[in-house]
C-alpha positions as CSV (number, residue, x, y, z in Angstrom):
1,X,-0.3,8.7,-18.5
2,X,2.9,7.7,-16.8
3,X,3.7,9.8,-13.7
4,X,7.5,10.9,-12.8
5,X,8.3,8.3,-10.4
6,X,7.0,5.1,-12.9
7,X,9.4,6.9,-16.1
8,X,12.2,7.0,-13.6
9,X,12.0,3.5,-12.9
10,X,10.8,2.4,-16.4
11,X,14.4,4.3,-16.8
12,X,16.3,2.3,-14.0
13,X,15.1,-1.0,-15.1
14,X,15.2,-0.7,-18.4
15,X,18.3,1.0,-19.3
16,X,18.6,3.1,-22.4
17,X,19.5,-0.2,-24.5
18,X,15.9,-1.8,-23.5
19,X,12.9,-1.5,-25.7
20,X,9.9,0.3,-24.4
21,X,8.4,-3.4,-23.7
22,X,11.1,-5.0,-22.0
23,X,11.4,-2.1,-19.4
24,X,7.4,-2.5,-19.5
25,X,7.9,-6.5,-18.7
26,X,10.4,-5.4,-16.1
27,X,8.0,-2.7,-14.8
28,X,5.7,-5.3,-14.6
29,X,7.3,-8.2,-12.6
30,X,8.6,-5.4,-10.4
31,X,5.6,-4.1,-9.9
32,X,4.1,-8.4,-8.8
33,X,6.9,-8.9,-6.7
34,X,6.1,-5.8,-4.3
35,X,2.3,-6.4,-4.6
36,X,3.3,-10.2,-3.5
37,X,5.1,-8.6,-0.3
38,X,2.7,-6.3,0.4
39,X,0.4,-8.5,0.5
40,X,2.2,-10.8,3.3
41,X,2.6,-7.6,5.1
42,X,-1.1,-6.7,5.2
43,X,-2.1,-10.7,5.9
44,X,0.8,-11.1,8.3
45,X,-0.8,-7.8,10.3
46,X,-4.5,-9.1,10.2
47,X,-3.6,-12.4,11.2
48,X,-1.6,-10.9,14.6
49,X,-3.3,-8.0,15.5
50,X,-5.9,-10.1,17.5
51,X,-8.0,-6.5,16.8
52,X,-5.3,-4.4,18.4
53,X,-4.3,-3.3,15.1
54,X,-6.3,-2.1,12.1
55,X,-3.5,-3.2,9.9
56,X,-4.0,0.5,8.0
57,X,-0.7,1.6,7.3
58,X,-0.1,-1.9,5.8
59,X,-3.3,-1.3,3.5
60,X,-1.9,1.4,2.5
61,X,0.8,-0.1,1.3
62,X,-1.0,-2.5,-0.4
63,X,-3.1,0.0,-2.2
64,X,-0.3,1.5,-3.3
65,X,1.5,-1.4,-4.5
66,X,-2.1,-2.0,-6.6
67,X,-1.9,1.0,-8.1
68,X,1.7,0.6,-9.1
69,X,0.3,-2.8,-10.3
70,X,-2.6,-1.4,-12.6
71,X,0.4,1.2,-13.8
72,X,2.6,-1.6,-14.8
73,X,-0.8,-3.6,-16.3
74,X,-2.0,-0.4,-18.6
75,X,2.3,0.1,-19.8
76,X,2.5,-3.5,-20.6
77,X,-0.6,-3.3,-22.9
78,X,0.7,0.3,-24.7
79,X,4.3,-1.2,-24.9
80,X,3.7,-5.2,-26.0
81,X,1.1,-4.9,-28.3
């Protein structure tokens, strides 16, 4: 099921003259690109907090950006078949 904020930006990227797989492929890289940078974020944290940080609001990030990911994943396969 696709929740309010992923239609609204399936909506955004896509346009209404893109086909439900293009915005999907859109969806998707959009959805790499931010995993990519959350990712730095949480490895850049670990790698300075010298255990004076637990690096959690950075994990959160990144288990959001996953679940954004496995969003765009699960579209791409409905969409681009």
């Amino acid at each position: 099921m696709i929740g309010p904020a992923t239609l609204l930006l399936l909506v955004a990227l896509g346009g209404a003259n893109a086909s439900p797989c293009q915005a999907s492929q859109e969806l998707f890289q959009t959805a790499i690109e931010g995993l990519r940078a959350d990712l730095a974020a949480y490895k850049q944290c670990i790698d300075r907090s010298n255990g004076r940080d637990d690096c959690s609001t950075e994990y959160a990030d990144l288990d959001l950006a996953q679940d954004r990911y496995e969003t765009a994943v699960a579209e791409l396969a409905k969409r681009c078949r």
